[in-house]
Backbone as CSV, one residue per row, in Angstrom:
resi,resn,N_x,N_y,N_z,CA_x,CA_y,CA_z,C_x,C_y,C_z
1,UNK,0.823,-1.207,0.000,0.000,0.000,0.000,0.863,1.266,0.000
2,UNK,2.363,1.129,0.943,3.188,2.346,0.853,3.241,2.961,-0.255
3,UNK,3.690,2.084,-1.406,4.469,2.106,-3.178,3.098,2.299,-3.503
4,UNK,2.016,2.145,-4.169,1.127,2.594,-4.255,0.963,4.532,-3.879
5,UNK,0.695,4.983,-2.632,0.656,5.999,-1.836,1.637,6.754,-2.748
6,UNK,3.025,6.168,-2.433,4.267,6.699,-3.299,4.198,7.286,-5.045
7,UNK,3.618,6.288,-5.748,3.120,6.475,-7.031,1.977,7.455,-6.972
8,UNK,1.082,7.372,-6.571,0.159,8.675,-6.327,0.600,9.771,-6.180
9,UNK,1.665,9.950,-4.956,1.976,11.119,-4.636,2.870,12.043,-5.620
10,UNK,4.288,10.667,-6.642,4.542,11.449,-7.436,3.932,11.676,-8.764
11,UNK,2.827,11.206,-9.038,1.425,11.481,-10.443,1.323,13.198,-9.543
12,UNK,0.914,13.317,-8.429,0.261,14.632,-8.359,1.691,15.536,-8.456
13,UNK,2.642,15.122,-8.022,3.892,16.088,-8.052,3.937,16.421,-9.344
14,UNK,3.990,15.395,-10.507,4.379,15.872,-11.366,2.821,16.599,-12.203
15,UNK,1.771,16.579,-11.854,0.783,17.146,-12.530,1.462,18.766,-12.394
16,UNK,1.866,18.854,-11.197,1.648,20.349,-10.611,3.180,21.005,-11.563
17,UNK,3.938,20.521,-12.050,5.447,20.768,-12.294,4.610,21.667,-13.667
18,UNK,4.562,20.824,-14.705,3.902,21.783,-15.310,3.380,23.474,-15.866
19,UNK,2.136,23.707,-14.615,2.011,24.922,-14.393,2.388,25.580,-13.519
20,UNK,3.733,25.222,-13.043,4.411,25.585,-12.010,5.701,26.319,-13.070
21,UNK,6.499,25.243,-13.342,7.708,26.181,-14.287,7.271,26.807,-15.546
22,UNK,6.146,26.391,-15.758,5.348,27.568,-17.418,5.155,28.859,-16.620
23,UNK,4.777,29.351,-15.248,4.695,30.644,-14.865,5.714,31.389,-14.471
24,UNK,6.855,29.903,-14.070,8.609,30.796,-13.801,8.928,31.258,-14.913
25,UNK,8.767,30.563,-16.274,9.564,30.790,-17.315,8.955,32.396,-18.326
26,UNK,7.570,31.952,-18.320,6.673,33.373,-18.455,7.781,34.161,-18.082
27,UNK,7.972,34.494,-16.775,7.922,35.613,-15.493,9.315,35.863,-15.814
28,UNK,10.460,35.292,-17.069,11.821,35.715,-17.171,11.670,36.838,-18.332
29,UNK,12.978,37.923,-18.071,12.652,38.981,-18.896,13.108,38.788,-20.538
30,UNK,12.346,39.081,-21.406,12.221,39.522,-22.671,11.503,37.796,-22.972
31,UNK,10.706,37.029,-22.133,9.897,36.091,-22.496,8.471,36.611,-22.932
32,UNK,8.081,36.580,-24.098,6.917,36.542,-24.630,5.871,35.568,-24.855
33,UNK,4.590,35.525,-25.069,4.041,34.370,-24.891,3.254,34.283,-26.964
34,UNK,3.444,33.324,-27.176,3.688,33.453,-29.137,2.095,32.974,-29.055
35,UNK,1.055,33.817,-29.663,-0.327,34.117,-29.579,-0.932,32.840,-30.281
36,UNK,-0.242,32.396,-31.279,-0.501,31.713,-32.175,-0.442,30.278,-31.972
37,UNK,0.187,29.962,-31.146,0.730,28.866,-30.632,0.021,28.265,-28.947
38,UNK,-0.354,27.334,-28.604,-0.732,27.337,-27.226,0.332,26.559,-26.689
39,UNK,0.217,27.491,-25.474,1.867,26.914,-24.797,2.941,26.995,-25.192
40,UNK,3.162,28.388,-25.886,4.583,28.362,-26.658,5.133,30.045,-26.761
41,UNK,6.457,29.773,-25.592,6.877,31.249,-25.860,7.871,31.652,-26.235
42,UNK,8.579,32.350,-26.593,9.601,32.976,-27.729,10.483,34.083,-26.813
43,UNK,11.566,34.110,-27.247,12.885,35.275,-26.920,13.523,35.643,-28.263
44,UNK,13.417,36.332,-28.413,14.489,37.551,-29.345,15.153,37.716,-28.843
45,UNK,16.493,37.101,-29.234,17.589,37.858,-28.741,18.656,38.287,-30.146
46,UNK,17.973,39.107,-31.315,18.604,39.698,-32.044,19.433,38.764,-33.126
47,UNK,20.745,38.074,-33.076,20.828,37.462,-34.482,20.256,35.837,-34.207
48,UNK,20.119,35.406,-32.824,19.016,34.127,-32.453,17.791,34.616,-31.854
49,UNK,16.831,33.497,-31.474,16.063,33.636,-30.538,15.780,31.847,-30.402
50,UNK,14.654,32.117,-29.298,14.525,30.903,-28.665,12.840,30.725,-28.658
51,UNK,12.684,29.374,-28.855,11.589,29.039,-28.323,11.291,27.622,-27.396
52,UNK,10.472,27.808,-26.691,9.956,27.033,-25.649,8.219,26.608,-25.996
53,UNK,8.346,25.111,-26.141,7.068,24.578,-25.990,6.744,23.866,-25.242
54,UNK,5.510,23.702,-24.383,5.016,22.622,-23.724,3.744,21.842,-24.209
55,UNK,4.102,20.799,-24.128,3.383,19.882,-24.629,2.311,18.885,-23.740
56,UNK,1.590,17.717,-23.588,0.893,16.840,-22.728,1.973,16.394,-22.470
57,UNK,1.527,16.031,-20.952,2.705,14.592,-20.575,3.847,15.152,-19.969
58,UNK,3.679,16.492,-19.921,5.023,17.049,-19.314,6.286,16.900,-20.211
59,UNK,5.748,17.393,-21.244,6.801,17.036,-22.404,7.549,18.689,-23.213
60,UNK,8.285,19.069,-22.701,8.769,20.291,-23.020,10.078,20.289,-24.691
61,UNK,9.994,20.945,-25.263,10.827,21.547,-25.989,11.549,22.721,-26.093
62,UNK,13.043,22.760,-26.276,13.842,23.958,-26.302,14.264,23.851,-27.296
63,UNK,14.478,25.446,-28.095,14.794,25.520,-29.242,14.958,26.536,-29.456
64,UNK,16.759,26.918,-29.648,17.466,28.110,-30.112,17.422,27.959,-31.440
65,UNK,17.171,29.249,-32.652,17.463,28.938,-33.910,18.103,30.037,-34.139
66,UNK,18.822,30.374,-35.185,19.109,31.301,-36.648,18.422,32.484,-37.200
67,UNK,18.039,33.024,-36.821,17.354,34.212,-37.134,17.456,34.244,-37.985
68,UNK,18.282,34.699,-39.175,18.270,34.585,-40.759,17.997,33.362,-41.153
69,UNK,18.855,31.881,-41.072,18.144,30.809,-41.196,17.091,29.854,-40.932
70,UNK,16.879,30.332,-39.420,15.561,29.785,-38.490,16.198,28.611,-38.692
71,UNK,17.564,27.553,-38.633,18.114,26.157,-38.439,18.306,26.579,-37.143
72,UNK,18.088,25.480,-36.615,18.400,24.777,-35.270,19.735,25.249,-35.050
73,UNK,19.940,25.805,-33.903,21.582,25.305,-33.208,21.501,24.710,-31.793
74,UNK,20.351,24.989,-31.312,20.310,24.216,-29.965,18.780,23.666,-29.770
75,UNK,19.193,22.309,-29.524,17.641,21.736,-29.376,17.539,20.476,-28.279
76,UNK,16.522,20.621,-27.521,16.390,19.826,-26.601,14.890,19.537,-26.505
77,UNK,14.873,17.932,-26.265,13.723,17.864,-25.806,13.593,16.685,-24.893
78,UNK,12.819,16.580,-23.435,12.520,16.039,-22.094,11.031,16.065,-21.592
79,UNK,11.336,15.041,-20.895,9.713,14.834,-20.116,10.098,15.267,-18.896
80,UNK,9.414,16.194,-18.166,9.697,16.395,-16.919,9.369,15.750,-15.849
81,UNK,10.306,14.826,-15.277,9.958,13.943,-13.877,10.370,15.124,-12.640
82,UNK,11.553,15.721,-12.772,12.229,15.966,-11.365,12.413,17.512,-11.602
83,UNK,12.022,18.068,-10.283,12.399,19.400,-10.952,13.723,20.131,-10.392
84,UNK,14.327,19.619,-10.127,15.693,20.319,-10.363,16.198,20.022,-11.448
85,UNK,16.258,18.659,-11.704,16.876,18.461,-13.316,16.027,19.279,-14.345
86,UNK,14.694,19.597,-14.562,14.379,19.958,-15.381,14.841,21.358,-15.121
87,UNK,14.776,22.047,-14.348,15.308,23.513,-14.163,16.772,23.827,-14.852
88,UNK,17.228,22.724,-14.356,18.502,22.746,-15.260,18.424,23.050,-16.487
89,UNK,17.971,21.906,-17.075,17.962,22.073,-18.699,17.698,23.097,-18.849
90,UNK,16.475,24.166,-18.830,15.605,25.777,-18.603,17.358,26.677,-18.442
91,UNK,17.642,26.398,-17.121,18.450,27.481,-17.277,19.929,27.328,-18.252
92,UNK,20.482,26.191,-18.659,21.253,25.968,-19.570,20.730,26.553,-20.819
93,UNK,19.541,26.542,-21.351,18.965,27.075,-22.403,18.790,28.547,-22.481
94,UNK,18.717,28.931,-20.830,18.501,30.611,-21.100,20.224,31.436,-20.833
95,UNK,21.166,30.559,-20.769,22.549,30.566,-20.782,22.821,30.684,-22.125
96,UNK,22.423,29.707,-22.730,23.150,29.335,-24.281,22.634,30.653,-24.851
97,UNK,21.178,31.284,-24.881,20.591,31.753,-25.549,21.087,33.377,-25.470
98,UNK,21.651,33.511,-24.166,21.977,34.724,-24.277,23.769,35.324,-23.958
99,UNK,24.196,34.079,-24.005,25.775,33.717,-24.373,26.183,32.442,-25.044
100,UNK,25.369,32.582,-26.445,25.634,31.325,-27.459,27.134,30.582,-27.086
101,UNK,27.434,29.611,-27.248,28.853,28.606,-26.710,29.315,28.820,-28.483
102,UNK,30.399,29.319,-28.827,31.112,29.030,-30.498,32.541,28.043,-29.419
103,UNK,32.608,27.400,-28.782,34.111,26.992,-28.070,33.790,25.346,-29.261
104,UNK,34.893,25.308,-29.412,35.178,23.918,-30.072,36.005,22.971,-29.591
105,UNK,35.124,21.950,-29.473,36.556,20.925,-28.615,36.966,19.902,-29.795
106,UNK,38.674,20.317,-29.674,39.301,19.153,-30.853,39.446,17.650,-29.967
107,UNK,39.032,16.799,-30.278,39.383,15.538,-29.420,41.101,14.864,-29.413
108,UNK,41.399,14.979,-28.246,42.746,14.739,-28.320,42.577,13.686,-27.385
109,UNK,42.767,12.359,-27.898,42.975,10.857,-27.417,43.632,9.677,-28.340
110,UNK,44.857,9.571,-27.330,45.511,8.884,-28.203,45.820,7.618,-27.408
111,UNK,45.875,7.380,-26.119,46.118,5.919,-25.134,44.856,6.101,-24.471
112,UNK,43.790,5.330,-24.436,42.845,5.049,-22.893,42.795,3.186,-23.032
113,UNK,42.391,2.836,-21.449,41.765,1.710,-21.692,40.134,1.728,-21.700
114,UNK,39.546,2.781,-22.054,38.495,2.662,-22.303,38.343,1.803,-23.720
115,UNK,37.235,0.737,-23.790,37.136,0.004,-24.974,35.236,-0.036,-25.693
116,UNK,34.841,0.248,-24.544,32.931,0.282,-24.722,32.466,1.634,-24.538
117,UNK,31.901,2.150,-25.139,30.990,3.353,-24.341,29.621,3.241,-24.847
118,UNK,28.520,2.907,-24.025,27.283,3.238,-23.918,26.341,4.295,-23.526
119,UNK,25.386,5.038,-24.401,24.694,5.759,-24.456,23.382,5.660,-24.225
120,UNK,22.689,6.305,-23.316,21.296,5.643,-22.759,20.427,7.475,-23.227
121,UNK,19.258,7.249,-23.303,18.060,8.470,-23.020,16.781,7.866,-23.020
122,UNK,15.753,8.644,-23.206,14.379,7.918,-22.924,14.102,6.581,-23.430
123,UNK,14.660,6.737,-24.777,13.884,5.701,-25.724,15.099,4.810,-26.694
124,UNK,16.091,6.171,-26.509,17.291,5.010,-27.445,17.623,5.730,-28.575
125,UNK,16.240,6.459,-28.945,16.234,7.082,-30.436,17.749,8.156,-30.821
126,UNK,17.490,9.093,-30.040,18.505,9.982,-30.428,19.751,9.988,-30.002
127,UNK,19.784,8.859,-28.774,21.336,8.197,-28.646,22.209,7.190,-29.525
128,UNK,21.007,6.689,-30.556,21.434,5.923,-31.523,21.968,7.034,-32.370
129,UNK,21.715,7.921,-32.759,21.819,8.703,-33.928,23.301,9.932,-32.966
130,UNK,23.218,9.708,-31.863,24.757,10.280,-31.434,25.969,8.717,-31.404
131,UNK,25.386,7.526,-31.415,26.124,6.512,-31.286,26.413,6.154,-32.373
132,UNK,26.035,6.796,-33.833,26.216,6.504,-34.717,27.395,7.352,-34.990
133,UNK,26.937,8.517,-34.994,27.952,9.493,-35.650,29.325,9.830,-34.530
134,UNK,29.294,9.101,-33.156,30.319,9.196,-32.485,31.191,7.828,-32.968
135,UNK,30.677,6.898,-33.336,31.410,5.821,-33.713,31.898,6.154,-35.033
136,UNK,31.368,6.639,-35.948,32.522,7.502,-37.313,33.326,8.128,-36.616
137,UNK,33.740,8.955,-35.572,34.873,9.945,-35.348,35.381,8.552,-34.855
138,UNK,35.310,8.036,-33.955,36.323,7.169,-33.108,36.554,6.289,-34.419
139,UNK,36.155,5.707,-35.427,36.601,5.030,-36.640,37.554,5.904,-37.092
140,UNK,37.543,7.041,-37.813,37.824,8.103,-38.076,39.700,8.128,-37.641
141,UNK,38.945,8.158,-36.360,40.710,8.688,-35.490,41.521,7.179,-35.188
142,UNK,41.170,5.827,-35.756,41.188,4.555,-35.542,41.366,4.573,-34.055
143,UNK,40.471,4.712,-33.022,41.085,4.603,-31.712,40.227,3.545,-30.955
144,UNK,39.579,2.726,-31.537,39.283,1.010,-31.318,38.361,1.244,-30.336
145,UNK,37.410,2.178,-30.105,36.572,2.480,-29.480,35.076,1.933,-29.309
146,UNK,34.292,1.545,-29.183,32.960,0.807,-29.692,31.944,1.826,-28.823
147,UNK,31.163,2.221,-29.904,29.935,3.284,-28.997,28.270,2.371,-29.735
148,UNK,27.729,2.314,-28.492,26.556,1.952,-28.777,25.324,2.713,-27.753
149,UNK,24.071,2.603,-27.538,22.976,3.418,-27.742,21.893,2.501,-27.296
150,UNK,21.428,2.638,-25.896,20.278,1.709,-25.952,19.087,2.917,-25.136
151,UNK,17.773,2.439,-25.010,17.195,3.199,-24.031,17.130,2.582,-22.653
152,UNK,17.100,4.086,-21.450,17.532,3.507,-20.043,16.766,2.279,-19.537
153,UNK,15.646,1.405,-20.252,15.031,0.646,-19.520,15.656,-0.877,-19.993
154,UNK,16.925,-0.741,-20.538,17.663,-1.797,-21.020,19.487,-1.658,-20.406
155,UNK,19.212,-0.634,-19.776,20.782,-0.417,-19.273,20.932,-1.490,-18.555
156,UNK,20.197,-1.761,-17.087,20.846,-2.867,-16.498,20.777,-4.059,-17.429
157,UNK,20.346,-4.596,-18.166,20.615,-6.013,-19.289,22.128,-6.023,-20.042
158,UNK,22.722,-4.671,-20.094,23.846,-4.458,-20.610,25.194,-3.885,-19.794
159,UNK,24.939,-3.126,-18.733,25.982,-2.120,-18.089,26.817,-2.898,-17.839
160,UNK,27.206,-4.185,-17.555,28.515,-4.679,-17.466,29.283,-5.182,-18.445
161,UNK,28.369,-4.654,-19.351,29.352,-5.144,-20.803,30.398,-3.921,-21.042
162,UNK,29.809,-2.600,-20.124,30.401,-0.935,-20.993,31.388,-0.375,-19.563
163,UNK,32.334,0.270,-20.516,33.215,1.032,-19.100,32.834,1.865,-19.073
164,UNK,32.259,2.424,-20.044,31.598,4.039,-19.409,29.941,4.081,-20.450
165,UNK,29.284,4.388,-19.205,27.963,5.126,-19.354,27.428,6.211,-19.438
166,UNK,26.755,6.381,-20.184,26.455,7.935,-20.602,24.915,8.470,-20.514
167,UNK,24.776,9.228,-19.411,23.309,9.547,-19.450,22.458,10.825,-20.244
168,UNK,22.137,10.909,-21.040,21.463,12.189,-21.592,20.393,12.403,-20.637
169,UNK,21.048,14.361,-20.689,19.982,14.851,-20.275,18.322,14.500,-20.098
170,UNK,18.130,14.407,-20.737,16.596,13.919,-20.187,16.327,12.914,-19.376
171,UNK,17.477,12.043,-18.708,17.362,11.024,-18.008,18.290,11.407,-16.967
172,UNK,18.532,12.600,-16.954,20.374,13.136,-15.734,19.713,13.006,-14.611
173,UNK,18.246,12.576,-14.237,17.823,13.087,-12.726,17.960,11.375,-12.222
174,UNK,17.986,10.295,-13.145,17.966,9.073,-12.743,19.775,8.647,-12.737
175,UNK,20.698,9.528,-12.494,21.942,9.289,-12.503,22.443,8.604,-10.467
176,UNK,21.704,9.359,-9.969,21.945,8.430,-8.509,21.663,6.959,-8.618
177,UNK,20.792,6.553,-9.215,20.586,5.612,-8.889,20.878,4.625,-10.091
178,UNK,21.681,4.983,-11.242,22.756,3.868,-11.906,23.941,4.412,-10.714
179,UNK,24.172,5.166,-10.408,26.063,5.485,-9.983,25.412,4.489,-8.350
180,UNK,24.293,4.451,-8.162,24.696,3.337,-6.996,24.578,1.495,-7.073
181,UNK,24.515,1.777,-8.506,24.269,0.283,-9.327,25.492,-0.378,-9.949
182,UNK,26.117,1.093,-10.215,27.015,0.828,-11.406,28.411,1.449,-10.925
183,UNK,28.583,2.251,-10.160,29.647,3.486,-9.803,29.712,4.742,-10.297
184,UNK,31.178,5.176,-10.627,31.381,6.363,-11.224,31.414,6.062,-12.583
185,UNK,31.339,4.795,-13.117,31.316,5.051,-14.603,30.288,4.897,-15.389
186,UNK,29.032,5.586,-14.680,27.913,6.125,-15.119,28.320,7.959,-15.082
187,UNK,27.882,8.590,-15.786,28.086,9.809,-16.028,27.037,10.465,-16.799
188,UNK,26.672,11.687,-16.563,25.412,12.679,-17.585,26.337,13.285,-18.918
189,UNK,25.845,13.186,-20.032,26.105,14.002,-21.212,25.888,15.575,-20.812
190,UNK,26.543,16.567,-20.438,26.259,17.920,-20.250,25.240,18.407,-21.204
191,UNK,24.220,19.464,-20.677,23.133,19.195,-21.819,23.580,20.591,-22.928
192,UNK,24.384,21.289,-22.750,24.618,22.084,-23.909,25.499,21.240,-25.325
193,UNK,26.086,20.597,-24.681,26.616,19.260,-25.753,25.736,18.462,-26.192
194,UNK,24.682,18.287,-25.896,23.733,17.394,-26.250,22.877,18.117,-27.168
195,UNK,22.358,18.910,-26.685,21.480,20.066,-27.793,22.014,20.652,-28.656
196,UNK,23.703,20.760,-28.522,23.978,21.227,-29.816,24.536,20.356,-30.837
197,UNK,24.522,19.072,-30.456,25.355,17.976,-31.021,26.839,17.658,-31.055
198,UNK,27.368,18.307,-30.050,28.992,18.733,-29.913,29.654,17.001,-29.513
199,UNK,29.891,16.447,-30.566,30.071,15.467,-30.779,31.327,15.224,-29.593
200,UNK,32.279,15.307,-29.914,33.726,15.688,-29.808,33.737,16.044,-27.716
201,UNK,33.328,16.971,-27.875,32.530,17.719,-26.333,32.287,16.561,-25.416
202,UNK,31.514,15.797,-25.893,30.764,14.283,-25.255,32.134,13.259,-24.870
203,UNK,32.483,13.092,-26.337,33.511,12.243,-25.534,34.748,12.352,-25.087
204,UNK,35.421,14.006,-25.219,36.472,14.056,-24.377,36.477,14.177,-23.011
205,UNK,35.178,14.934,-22.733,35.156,14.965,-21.651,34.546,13.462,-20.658
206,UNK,34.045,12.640,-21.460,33.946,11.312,-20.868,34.940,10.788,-20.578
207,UNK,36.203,10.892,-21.578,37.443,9.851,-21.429,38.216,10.719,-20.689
208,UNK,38.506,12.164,-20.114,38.934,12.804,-19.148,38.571,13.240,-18.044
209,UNK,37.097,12.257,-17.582,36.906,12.721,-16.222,37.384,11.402,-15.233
């Protein structure tokens, strides 16, 4: 009956998250609310801007674009369970947006015994498509690396196959509880590397922490 009680209590937590950070985020300056759109507000910030959507389900989108091009340079998207992690993401986005990141990381690895790296997020989807294109660079640089991509509800079936684990943002709030499964070689993808696709970003700083 406890776990039960427990599940209830966090259904209502997270009902309330919702219209709870849609009135913080309102309430930041030069946030507008885009008329046209329900649940969707916008920043100008001159050669970018940003937009923010919320969706059912507690399903948010961030999205810096191009002002002349309107292409993507930063994009994120999460279900909100926890709200510090989700605050995070929010304020990383209102960081990027109003001190865009141009820093480039060249990957410099030439000895590790790292030999596996696994990539986890909601579903698998868009860690496949970073496990893809991180396994061309590590081909690339021949550094005998193997990157693969599952979603988190398959990590424990695999984590002792990988020396290092990789959590995307949208799953960074469930990182206590692989690092007390698994250790320190569970780790979060930083989410400005993740939204912007900073390939390079991801895994140096994996193989140097």
């Amino acid at each position: 009956m406890k776990k039960e009680g427990g599940m209830k209590m966090n259904e209502f937590y997270e009902d309330l998250m919702c219209p709870v950070v849609y009135r913080w985020v309102k309430n930041h300056e030069g946030v507008k609310i885009c008329h046209n759109k329900c649940c969707t507000l916008w920043i100008d910030n001159g050669d970018i801007y940003g937009v923010i959507e919320f969706h059912d389900e507690n399903i948010v989108e961030l999205t810096v674009k191009d002002t002349k091009s309107h292409e993507n340079i930063f994009y994120l998207h999460f279900q909100m369970h926890d709200m510090n992690s989700s605050l995070q993401q929010f304020n990383t986005f209102f960081h990027y947006l109003t001190t865009p990141s141009s820093e480039h990381h060249d990957m410099n690895v030439h000895q590790t015994d790292i030999k596996k790296i696994l990539l986890s997020c909601s579903g698998g989807l868009t860690t496949s498509y970073f496990a893809y294109s991180i396994q061309e660079m590590m081909n690339h640089r021949d550094l005998g690396i193997q990157v693969d991509a599952v979603g988190y509800s398959d990590i424990d079936n695999v984590a002792n196959e990988y020396d290092i684990i990789l959590l995307a943002p949208q799953i960074a709030y469930m990182l206590p509880e692989y690092r007390e499964k698994y250790g320190n070689k569970v780790m979060t993808i930083e989410t400005v590397d993740f939204a912007t696709s900073d390939f390079e970003g991801i895994i140096q700083k994996a193989l140097n922490s």
